[in-house]
Phi, psi and omega in degrees: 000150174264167165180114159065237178252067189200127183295135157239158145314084193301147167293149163345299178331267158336315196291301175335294179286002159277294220284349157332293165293002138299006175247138191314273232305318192268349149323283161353277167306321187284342168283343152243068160284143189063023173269161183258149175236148175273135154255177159262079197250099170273140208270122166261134176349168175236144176282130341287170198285346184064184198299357214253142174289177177275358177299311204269343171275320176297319160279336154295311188276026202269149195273146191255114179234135187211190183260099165241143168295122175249140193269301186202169176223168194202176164276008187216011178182143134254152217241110151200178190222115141348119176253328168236060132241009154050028184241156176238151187253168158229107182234120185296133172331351209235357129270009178213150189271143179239140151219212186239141163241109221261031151305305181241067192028067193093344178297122138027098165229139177238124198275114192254132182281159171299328183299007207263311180294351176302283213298000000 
């Protein structure tokens, strides 16, 4: 790594993570690492639906959107923290969807599938 005129060694960490951003999705994400992000955590119906009208499964079961930090991405997960429930997630990539969230004038939104709530 450079700083200033001067070579350094990158830690495991860094390294992990240039190579990392050579993947679209963990790229992506990693140009906003130490950013606040909307995530999106959609609910899946529940197995089997039971006794409930569709009124009462769309509101219990309505997608959860909160503020997360992202800590680091890999080509197989991202680390980020819940900000105000102070819990951090690891969620493999093969859950989650990237947009925009055009709510917080544009920022970084990561769609987490329900099956994530599954596992």
């Amino acid at each position: 790594m450079r700083e200033a005129n001067k070579s350094l060694r990158a830690s495991d960490r860094v390294f992990d993570e240039l190579i990392a951003s050579r993947n679209e999705k963990a790229g992506a994400i990693l140009r906003d690492k130490g950013k606040v992000v909307t995530v999106l955590f959609q609910v899946p119906p529940p197995t089997p639906p039971g006794p409930y009208t569709y009124l009462e499964v769309r509101r219990v079961y309505a997608p959860e959107s909160r503020d997360g930090l992202i800590k680091t991405c890999t080509a197989h997960y991202v680390e980020l923290e819940l900000v105000n429930a102070g819990t951090t997630h690891s969620i493999p990539l093969a859950y989650v969807t990237l947009a925009t969230d055009p709510t917080q004038l544009g920022r970084l939104k990561l769609i987490v599938d329900g099956q994530y709530r599954t596992i």
